[in-house]
Structures are given as structure tokens and as C-alpha cells.
C-alpha positions in Angstrom: 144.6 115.7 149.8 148.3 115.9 147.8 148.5 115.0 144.4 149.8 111.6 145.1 146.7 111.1 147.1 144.3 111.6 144.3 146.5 109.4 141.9 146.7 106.6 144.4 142.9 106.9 144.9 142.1 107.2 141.1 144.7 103.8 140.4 142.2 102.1 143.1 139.3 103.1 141.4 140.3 101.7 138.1 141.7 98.6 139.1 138.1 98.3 140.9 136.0 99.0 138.0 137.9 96.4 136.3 137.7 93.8 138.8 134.0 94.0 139.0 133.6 94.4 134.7 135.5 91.2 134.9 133.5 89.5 138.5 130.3 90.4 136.2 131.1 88.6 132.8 132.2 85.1 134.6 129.1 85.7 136.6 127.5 85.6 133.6 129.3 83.4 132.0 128.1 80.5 134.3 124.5 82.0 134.8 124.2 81.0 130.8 126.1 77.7 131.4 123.4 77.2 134.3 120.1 78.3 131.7 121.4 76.0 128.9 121.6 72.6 131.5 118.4 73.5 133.0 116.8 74.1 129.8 118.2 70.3 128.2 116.5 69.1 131.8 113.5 71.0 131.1 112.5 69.2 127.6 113.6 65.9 129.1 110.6 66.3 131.5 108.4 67.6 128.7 109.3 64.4 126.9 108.6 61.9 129.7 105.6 63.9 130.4 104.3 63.6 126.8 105.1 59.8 127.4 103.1 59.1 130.9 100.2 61.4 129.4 100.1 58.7 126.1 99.5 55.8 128.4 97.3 57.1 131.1 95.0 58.0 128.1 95.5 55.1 126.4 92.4 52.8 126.6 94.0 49.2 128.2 95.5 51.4 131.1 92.2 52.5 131.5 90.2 49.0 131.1 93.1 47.5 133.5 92.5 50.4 136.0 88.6 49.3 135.8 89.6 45.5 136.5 91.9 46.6 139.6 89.3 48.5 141.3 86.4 45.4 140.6 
């Protein structure tokens, strides 16, 4: 291998390294993007959880629920 070999090669290298450094931090980038969305869905399905949890326990749903099944 020449000297102009091992300078083309080392070019390619960095210009690699840099392309992937950069490939990682959009990766990143829309992985957090992603986290924060699914998180805002996440307590929106805690809330209406919360919600059906109040009026299954709640004692008409459960005296209707008795009248149904008579």
C-alpha cells in the first residue's frame, strides 16, 4: 500500500465515523420525540382508566347491574 493509499483510506474512515456520529444523534433525536408522544398517550389511558374504575365502583352502576341481570 502507497502513501496515497493510506490517506485515501484514512479520508474514508473519517468521513464514516462522522456519518454514523451524525446517523446516531437523529436516531436519537426521534427515539426521544417517539418516548415523549407515547408517554402523553400513556397518562391519557391512566386518566380514562382512573375514570371507568370511578363508575364501575360506584354503587348505581352496581344496583343497575343487579336490575339487568333480575
Amino acid at each position: 500500500m502507497g502513501p496515497f493509499s493510506v490517506a485515501a483510506l484514512a479520508i474514508i474512515g473519517v468521513f464514516t465515523i462522522a456519518a454514523l456520529k451524525e446517523y446516531n444523534k437523529h436516531k436519537g433525536r426521534v427515539e426521544l420525540d417517539e418516548l415523549v408522544s407515547v408517554k402523553a398517550e400513556l397518562e391519557k389511558l391512566r386518566e380514562r382508566v382512573a375514570t371507568l374504575e370511578q363508575l364501575v365502583t360506584d354503587k348505581s352502576y352496581q344496583l343497575k347491574d343487579e336490575i339487568d341481570k333480575l
